[in-house]
N, C-alpha and C positions, 0 to 999 in steps of 0.2 A: 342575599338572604333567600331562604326558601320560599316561596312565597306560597305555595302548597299549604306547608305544615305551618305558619304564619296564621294562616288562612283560616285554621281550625284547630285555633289554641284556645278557644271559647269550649269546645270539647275535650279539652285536655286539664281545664279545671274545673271542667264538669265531673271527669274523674275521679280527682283529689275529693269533691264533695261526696261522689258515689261511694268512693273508700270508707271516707269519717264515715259516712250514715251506715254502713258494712261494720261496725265496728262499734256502734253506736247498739244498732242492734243485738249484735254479738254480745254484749258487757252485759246488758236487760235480757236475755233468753237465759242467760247461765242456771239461773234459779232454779226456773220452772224443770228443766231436764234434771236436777237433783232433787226433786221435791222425794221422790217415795225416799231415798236415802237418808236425808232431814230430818224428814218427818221420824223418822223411826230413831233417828240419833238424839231429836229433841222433842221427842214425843209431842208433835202437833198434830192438832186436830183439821179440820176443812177451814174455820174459822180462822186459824192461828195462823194458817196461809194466807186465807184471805185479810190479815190485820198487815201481815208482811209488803203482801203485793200494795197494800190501800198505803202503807209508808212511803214506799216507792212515789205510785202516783199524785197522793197528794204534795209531797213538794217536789214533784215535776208539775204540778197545775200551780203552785205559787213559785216555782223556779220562771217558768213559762212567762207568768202575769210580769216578771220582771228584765229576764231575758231580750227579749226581743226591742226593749226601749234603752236595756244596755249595751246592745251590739248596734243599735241605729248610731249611739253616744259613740262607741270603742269605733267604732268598723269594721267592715266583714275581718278583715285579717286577723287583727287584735283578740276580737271579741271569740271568733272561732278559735281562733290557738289557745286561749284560756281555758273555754268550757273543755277541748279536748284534753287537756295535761287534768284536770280538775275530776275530770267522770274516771279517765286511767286510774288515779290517785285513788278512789273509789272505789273500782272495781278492783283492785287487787285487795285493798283494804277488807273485802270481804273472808281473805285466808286467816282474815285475824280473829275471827269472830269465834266464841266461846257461850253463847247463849241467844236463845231466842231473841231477848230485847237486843242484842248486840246485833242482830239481822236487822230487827227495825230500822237502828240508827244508819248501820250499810246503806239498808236499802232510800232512807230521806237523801242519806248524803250522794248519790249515785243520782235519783231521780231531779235532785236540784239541778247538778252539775250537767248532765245528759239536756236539760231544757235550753239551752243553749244551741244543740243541733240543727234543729228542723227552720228559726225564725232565720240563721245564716245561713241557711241552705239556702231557702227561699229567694233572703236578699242576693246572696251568689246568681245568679241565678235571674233575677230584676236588673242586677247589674252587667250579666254578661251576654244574654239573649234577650232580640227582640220579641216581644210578643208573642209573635205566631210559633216563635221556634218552644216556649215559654214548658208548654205543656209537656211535652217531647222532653226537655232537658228534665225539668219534674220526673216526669216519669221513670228517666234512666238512672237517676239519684237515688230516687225513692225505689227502686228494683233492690238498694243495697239494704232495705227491710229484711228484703226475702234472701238475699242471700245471706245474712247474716244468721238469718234465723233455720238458716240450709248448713251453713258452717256446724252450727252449735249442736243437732243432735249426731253430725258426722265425726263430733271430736271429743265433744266434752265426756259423754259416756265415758267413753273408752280411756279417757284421759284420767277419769275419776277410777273405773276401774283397774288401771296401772298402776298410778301416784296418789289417790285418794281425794275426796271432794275438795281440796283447799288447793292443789294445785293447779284443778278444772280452772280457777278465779284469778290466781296467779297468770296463767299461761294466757287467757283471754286478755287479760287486763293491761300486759304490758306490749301490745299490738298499738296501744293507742300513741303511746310514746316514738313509735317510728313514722306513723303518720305526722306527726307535728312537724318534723324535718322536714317531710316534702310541703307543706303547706307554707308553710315561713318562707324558701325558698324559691316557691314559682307561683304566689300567689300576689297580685297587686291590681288593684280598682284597673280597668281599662285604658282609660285617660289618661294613667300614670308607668302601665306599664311595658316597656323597653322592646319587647318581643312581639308586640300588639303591631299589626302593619296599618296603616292608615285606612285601610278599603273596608277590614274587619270592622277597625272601631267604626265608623260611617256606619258600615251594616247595623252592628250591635244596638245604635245612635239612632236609627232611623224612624222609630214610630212617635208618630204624631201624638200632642197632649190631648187630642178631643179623639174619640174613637166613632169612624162611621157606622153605623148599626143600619139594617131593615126599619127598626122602629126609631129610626132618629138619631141624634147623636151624643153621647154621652163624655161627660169632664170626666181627665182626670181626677181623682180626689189630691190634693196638695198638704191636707192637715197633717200635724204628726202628732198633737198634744190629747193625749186620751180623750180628756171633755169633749174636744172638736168630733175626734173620729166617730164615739159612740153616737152620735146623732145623726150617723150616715147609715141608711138604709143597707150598703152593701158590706156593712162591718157585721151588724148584727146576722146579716143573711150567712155569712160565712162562721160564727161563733155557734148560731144554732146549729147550723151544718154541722160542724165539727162534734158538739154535744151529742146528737146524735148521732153519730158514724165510729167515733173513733172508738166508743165503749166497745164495739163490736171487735176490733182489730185485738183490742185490750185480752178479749176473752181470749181470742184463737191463740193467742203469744200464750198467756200463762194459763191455759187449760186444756188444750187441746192433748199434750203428754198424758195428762191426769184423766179425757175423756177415752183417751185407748186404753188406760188400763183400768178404768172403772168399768168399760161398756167390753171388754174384749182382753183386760189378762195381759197386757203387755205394760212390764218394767222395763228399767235400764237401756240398752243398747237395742231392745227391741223394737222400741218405739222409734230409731234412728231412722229407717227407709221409710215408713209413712208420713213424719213431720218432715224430712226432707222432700217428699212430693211433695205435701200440702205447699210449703216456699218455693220451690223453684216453679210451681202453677201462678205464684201470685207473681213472680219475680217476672212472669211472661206476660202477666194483666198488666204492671204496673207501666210497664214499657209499651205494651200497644195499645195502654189507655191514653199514652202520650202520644200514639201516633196518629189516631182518626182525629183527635179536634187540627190536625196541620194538617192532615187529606182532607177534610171537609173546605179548610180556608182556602187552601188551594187550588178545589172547584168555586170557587168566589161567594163564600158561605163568609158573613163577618166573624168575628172574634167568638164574644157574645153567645152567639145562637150557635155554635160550630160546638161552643163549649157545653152549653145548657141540652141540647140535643143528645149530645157524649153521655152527660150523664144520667140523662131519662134510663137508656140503654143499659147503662152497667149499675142500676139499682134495680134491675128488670134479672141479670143475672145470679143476684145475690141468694131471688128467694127458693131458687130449689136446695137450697138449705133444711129449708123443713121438713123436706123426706129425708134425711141424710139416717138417723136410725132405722127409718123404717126400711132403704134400699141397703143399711149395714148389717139387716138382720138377716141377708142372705147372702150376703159375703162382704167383708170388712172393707176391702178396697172401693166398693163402691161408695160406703160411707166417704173413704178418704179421696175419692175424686171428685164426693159434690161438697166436699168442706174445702176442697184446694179450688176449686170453680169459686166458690164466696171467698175466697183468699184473693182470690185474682180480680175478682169485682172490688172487692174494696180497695186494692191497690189501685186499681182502674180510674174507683170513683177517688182517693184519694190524689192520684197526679193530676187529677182537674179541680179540686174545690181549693187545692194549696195557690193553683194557677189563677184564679178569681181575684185573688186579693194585689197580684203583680198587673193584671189586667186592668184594675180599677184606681189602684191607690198611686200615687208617685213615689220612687224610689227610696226616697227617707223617709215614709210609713211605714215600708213593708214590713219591717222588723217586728215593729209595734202592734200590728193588725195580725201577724203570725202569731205573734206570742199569746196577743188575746184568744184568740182562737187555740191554739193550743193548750191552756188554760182551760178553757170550755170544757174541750175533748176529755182531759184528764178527770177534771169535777166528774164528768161522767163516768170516764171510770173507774175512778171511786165507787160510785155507785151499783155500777153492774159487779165492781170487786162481792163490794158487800152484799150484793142480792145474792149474788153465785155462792158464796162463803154458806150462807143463812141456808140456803135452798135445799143447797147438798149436804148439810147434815139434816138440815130436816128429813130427807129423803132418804138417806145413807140407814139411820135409824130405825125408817118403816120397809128397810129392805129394797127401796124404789128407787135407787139413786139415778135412772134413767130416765125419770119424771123429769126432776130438776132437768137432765140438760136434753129434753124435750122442750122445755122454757125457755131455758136461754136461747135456744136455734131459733124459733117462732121469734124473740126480740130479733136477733139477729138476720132472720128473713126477712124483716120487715121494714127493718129503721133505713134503709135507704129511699123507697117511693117517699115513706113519710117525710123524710130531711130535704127531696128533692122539690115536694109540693110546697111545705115548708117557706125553702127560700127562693123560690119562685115567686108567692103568694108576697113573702116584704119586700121583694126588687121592686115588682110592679104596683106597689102601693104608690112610690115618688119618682119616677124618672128625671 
């Protein structure tokens, strides 16, 4: 055998998971890059976007609440090869649509299916790194956000401008069905699988169920039954986390299109080189926010505090956001370098608060503490859908539509120190 490539087959289904979440992404950007089109073919308003996108996330935040305690049930394999063949099924499904309400339903049925990703990432992921490696493999998984969402304004434009908006969804959609192949085929729990060399699995095997800290030592958590979990301090730290953080991600995905051509006159395929920086900035955050909490352990920083420190840092990045009009009112690119700077913060802060719950919980939680949290995230952005929706016609009306997203950047500068203080504030309540 090889024992090299043996050796680092725990990164070779780190891939397979980086792909799905590439694709995952992929299927949910389609939209937004055809909003001006839509809209004009189905005479919507900011609001009737905004009712679209809230379809979408509200049943991903009740796909979520369920997801993650039917793949702890299925197993990683199982449970991922479903939700994939399921959101594919989805996302094409959206060529068939004939009416606004007909987008709604697309869109529930996509967001359901799609909540299945992120809790078996996760567990992929608990189950094939140890620990320290934890945040790093996050990290490089969760980079296929941004490239997914780097794919879509480099393709779909131009794909809708050739073949028409039903084949943009068509052609996205049926990406998901070749990944399933490789996933079925070279994917299996550790323990169990054939290719795995004995040295690797040891490694993968090797951290202890008490974790040493500076400030003492902390359990495992072992629960996996809802009631149990919500009464662990580090559940709820991760769900508020997530409530406030993810709404912000929500916005940059399906509004960022809409903010270059409200603040700056760019439809179509012109909006393509600016959203494609904004993503491949974050696809660089999300990856070397997984890489300092393993330089910090590796100067003999524990888990813990290597992670918590990580994210002081990249909620400290997020907030020059709040200049981002006022440095794009003298040239646009600098707008789109400090919204790709918060694109990459939040990926940052994202491949650390997912790694929190691998950190603390044992292996047959993670699913279930992901999905909560995921859950969270989404109710939230629900929320900022519909703040966003409200704002901007209010604004749109009084000729100010730059007020509004004057608004939402000031949320969005801000809700990371807050999320950080947050769940710092209910760790330290119970040790």
């Amino acid at each position: 055998m090889n024992t090299t490539r043996i050796g680092n087959y725990r990164w070779t289904i780190c891939a397979l998971v980086f792909f799905a979440t590439t694709i995952n992404y992929l299927d949910r950007t389609v939209i937004s890059l055809l909003k001006s089109s839509l809209e004009k073919e189905f005479e919507w308003s900011e609001t009737d976007y905004s009712n679209i996108v809230i379809a979408f996330q509200l049943s991903y935040a009740v796909g979520l609440l369920f997801a993650g305690r039917i793949i702890d049930k299925l197993g990683t394999k199982l449970g991922y090869f479903w939700s994939i063949i399921l959101w594919s099924v989805a996302a094409v499904a959206h060529a068939l649509v004939k009416s606004t309400g007909g987008f709604v339903i697309a869109r529930a049925a996509l967001g359901v299916s799609e909540a299945g990703n992120f809790p078996s990432a996760i567990k992929t992921v608990a189950e094939w790194f140890p620990k320290k490696e934890r945040a790093l493999a996050t990290g490089i998984f969760n980079s296929g956000t941004g490239i997914g969402a780097i794919i879509a304004p480099l393709t779909v434009p131009f794909i809708a401008a050739a073949f028409g908006w039903r084949m943009a969804f068509i052609l996205t959609g049926i990406t998901g069905f070749v990944l399933i192949v490789f996933w079925w085929l070279m994917y299996e729990k550790p323990e169990k699988h054939k290719r795995l060399s004995v040295a690797e699995l040891d490694y993968i095997q090797s951290d202890p169920e008490v974790i040493e800290t500076s400030e003492g030592t902390v359990a495992e958590i072992t629960e996996t039954r809802w009631s149990k979990l919500l009464t662990y301090p580090a559940t709820w730290a991760f769900v508020i986390g997530k409530f406030l953080t993810d709404p912000i991600w929500w916005f940059y995905l399906f509004w960022l299109p809409a903010f270059l051509g409200a603040q700056y006159g760019l439809t179509g395929t012109a909006t393509a080189l600016p959203v494609a920086l904004v993503y491949v900035m974050s696809m660089v955050g999300s990856i070397g926010g997984g890489y300092i909490p393993l330089y910090l352990t590796g100067k003999g920083w524990d888990v813990l505090r290597a992670r918590r420190s990580s994210m002081l840092v990249y909620a400290f990045f997020a907030l020059p956001v709040l200049l981002a009009q006022w440095a794009g009112s003298f040239n646009m690119w600098y707008a789109v370098l400090i919204i790709g700077l918060a694109a990459a913060a939040h990926q940052a802060w994202s491949a650390n608060i997912f790694t929190t719950v691998s950190d603390r919980f044992s292996k047959p939680a993670v699913g279930s503490v992901v999905g909560l949290g995921g859950m969270s995230g989404a109710v939230g952005g629900i929320l900022i859908a519909r703040l966003a929706g409200k704002l901007f016609d209010h604004y749109k009306a009084l000729g100010e539509i730059e007020t509004g997203y004057y608004i939402l950047f000031l949320i969005c500068g801000s809700g990371y120190l807050l999320a950080w203080v947050v769940m710092n504030l209910i760790l330290r309540k119970k040790k």
